[in-house]
VOBATOR-79318 format. One record per residue (C-alpha): residue in three letters; x, y, z. Coordinates in steps of 0.1 Angstrom, whole numbers, padded with zeros to 4 digits, always signed. Layout:
ALAXYZ/...
//
This chain:
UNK-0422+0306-0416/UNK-0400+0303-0449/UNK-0380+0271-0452/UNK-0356+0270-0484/UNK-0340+0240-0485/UNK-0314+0225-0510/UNK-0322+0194-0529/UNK-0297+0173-0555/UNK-0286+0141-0566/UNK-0248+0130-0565/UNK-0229+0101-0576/UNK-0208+0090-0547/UNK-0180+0068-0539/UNK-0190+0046-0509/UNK-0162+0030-0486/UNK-0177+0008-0460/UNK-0161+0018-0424/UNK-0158-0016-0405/UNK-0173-0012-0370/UNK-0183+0022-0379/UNK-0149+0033-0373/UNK-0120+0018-0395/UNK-0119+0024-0428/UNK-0095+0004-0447/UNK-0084+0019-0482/UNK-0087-0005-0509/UNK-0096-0031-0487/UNK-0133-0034-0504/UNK-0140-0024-0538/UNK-0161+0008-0540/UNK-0200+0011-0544/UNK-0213+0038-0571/UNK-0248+0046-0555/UNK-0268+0079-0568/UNK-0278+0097-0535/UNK-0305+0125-0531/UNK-0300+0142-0505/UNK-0314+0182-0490/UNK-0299+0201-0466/UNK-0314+0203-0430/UNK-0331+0240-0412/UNK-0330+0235-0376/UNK-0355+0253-0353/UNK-0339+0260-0320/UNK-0360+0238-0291/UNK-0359+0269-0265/UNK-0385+0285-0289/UNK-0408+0264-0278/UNK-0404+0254-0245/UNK-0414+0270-0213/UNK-0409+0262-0175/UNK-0429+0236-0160/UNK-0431+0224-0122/UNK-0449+0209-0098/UNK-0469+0231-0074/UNK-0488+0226-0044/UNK-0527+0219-0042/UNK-0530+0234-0008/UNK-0513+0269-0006/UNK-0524+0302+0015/UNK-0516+0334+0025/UNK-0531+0342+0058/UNK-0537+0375+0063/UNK-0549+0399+0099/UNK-0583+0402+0104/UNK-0576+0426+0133/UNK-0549+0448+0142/UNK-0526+0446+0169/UNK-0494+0436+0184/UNK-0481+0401+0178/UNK-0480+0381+0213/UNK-0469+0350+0205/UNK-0453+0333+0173/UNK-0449+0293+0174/UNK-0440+0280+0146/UNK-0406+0286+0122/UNK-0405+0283+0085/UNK-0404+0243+0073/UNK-0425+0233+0107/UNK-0457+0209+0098/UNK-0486+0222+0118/UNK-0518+0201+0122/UNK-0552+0210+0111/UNK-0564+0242+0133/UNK-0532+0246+0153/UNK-0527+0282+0166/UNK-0499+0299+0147/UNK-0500+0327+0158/UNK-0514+0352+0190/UNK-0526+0388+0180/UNK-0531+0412+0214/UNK-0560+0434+0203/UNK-0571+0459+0226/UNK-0598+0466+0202/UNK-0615+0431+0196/UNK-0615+0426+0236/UNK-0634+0459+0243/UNK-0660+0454+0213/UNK-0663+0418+0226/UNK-0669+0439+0263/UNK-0693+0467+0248/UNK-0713+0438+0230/UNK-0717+0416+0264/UNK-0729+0447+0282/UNK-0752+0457+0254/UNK-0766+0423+0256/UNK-0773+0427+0295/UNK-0788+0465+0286/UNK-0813+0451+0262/UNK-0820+0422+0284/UNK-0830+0442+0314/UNK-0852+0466+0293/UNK-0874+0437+0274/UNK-0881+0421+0308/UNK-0891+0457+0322/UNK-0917+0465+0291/UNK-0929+0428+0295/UNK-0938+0436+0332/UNK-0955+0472+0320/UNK-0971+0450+0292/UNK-0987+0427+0316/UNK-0999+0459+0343/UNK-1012+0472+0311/UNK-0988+0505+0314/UNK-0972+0495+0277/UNK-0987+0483+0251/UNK-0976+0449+0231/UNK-0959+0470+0204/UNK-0932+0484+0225/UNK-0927+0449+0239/UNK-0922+0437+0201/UNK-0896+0469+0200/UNK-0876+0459+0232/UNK-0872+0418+0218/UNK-0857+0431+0183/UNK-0831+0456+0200/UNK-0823+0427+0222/UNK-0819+0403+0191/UNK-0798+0430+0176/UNK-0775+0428+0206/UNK-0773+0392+0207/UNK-0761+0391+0166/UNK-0733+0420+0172/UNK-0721+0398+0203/UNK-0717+0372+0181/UNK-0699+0391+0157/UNK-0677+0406+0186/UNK-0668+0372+0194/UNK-0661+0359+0162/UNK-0640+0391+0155/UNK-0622+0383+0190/UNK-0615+0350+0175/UNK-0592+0360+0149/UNK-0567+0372+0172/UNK-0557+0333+0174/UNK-0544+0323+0138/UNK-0549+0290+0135/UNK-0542+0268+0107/UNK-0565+0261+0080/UNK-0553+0225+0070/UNK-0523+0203+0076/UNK-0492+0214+0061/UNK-0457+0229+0063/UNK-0450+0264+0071/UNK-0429+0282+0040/UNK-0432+0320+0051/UNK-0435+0339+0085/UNK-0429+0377+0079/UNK-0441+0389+0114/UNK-0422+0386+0145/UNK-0433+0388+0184/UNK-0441+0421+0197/UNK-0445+0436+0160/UNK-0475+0457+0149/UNK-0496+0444+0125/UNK-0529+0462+0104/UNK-0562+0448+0088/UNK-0547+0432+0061/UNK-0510+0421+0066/UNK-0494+0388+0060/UNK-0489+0368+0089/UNK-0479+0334+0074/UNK-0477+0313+0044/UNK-0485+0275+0043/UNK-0488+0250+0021/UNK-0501+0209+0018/UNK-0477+0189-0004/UNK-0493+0159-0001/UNK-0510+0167-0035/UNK-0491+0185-0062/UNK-0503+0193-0098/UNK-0489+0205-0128/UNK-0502+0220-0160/UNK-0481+0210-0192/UNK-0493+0206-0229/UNK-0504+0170-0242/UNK-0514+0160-0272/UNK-0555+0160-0268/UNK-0556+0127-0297/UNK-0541+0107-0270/UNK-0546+0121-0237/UNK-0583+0126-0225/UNK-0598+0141-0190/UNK-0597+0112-0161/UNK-0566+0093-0177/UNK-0538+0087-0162/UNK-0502+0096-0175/UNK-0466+0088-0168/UNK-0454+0120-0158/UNK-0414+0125-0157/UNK-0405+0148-0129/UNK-0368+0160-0130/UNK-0345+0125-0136/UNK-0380+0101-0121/UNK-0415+0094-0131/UNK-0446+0092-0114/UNK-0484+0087-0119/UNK-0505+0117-0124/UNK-0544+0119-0134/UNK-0556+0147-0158/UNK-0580+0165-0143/UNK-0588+0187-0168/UNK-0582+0199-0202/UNK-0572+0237-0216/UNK-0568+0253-0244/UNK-0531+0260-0247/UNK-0524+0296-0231/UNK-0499+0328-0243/UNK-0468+0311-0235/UNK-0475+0280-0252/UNK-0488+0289-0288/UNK-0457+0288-0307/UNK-0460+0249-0302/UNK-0487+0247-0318/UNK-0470+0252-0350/UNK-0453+0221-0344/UNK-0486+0202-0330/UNK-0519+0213-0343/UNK-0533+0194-0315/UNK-0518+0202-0284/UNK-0538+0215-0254/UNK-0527+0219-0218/UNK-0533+0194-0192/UNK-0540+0201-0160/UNK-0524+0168-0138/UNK-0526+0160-0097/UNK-0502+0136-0083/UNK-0506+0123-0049/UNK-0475+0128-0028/UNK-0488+0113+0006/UNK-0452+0097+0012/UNK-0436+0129+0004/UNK-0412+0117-0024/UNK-0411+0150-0044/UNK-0411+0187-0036/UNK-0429+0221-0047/UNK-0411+0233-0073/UNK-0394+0197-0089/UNK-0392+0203-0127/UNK-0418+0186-0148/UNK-0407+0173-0185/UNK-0439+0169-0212/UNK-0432+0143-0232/UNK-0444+0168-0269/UNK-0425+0194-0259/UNK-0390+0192-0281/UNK-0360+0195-0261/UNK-0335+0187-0290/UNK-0334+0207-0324/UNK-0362+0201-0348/UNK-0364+0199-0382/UNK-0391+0196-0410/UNK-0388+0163-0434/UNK-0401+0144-0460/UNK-0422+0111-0444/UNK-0403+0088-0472/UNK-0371+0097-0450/UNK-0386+0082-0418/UNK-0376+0047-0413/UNK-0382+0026-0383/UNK-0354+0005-0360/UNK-0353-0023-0345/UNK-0361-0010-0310/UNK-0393+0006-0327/UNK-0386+0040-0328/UNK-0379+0066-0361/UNK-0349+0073-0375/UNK-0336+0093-0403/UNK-0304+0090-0423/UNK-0277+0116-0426/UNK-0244+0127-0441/UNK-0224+0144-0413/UNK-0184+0148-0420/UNK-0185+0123-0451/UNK-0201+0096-0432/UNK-0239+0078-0432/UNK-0253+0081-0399/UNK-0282+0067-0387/UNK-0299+0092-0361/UNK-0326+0085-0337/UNK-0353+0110-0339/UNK-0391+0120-0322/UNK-0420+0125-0350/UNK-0435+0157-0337/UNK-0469+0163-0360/UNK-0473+0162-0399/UNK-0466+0192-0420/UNK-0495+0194-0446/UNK-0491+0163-0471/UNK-0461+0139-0464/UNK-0440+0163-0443/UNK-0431+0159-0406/UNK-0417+0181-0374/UNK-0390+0156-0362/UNK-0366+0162-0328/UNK-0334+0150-0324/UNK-0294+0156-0321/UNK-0292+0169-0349/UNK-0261+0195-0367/UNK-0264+0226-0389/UNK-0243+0206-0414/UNK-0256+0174-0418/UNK-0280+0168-0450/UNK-0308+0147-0449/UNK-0306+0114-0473/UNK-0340+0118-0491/UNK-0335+0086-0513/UNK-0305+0064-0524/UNK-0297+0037-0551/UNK-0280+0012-0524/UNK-0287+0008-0490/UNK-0263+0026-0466/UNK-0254+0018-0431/UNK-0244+0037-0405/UNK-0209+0046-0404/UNK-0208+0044-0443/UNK-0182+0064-0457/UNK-0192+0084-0490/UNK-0172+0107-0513/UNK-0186+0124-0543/UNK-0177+0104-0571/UNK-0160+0136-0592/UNK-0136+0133-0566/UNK-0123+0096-0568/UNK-0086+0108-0585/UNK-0076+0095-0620/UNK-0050+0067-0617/UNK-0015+0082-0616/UNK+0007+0076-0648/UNK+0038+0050-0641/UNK+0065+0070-0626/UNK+0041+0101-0621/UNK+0032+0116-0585/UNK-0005+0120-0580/UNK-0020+0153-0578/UNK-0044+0162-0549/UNK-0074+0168-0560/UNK-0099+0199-0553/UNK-0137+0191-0538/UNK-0164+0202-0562/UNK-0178+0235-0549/UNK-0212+0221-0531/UNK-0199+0188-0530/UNK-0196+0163-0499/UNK-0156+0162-0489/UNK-0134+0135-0495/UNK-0126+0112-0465/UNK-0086+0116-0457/UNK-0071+0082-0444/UNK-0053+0086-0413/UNK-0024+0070-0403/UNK-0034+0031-0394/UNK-0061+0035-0417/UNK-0086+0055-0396/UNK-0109+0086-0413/UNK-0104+0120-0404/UNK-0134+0138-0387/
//
């Protein structure tokens, strides 16, 4: 990506604005200072972002094993269920009489092995049929089983503790082999997957994750490499992977769905800066210097991830206008006022009325005093 920007030195009139605001004409005597200054590309944050929520652990679809007509439907959607509650009661004609051909197949098979053991022992069989009649009996004993375990999913019960979110069926409707009966899910564990910075973040760590306006504790469970929807960001950081996080929700203080926030993912505009413009505050975090409206302004800004040699990916509020103060002769302070210096007007003649003066194409504009002694903005 092709970033042109402007770069120039200018002599400057400085005013200092008292309590960043009032600016008192002739009240100081002006500073000549030589500032260097380049104008500012902005990337547009939404370029590089992507939705990121909390999801449950614990989530299924269960489906009809049989098909029948719905009996019996206890629960409603947002009703906890326990571990194995029925759900839901499926009338199957056709599980009940497998279930009753395999029970009397059983008894069949039964009867006929103790009838060839008897002819075994008069000697009118021989031992091999006996061996026959024992494995058609063990046959009918396994598809009994399976009849009854077929029978058995006619009672949906639930696989694990949790809340109902979906029941599509309703009593005394029709369902097929297949068919979505209900939808749970456990929220007692929730995870997330949002990109991190793999210098700093590493498997079994645990991270301060911001979810909507709160934070919480989540572990990383594991780490991926960053999918489709997140590679543009790795122009910006070189080193980001995606994080897969758990947070344990026992007490139920957030919700499926809640909006997660990853702290390297830019939600203000960025821009791409020299390192020598990077100063730190007080508070310990960067800043950059601007000129927005004629005025120095100290803006507070997140360092992203270096840009070859001694270039950086900052975030912040940045404007389309402002220009980025590289390097000046005199230290500035916020809420300075500046002025190109080819614009301070020549002292009027005695008698004379001064002429207003035109801004040098390219030039920063002239702060107009307001009435009471307040700048224009």
């Amino acid at each position: 990506m092709n970033r042109i920007g402007m770069s120039f030195a200018v002599a400057v009139i400085v005013c200092h604005a008292i309590g960043h605001v009032a600016f008192v004409h002739g009240q100081e005597e002006p500073t000549q200072v030589v500032i260097k200054r380049n104008a500012i590309h902005l990337l547009n944050p939404d370029d590089y972002r992507a939705p990121l929520s909390l999801t449950a652990i614990n989530q299924v679809q269960i489906r009809a094993r049989v098909e029948g007509v719905v009996q019996n439907v206890r629960p409603t959607p947002g009703m906890k269920v326990s571990l194995q509650e029925e759900l839901i009661k499926i009338d199957s004609a056709q599980a009940a009489k497998l279930l009753e051909r395999a029970r009397a197949n059983v008894k069949l098979t039964t009867l006929r092995r103790d009838m060839m053991k008897a002819d075994v022992q008069t000697g009118k069989q021989t031992q091999n049929m006996l061996e026959l009649a024992e494995a058609e009996l063990s046959v009918a004993e396994a598809d009994l089983e399976l009849a009854k375990l077929n029978f058995e999913h006619t009672s949906i019960r639930a696989p694990f503790a949790g809340e109902v979110t979906r029941l599509p069926v309703a009593q005394g409707s029709f369902v097929n082999l297949g068919d979505v009966l209900v939808e749970l899910r456990d929220t007692s564990r929730l995870t997330a997957q949002l990109p991190v910075d793999r210098t700093q973040v590493k498997v079994g760590d645990t991270i301060t994750l911001q979810v909507d306006q709160s934070t919480t504790q989540a572990k990383v469970q594991v780490l991926l490499p960053l999918d489709e929807k997140w590679q543009s960001l790795r122009e910006l950081i070189e080193t980001a992977a995606l994080a897969v996080v758990v947070v344990d929700n026992t007490g139920g203080t957030f919700q499926d769905g809640q909006t997660v926030h990853s702290a390297i993912v830019p939600r203000q505009p960025i821009a791409e800066v020299p390192n020598t413009s990077l100063r730190n505050s007080e508070a310990g975090t960067r800043l950059i210097q601007v000129i927005r409206d004629s005025m120095v302004r100290d803006i507070e800004v997140k360092l992203l991830g270096p840009v070859g040699e001694g270039r950086s990916y900052v975030s912040g509020p940045l404007q389309a206008e402002d220009e980025l103060i590289t390097e000046s002769s005199f230290p500035l302070r916020d809420g300075t006022m500046v002025r190109p210096r080819a614009l301070d007007p020549p002292s009027p003649a005695p008698g004379t009325t001064p002429r207003a003066t035109t801004p040098t194409p390219g030039g920063t504009p002239a702060p107009v005093p307001q009435p009471g002694g307040n700048p224009g903005f």
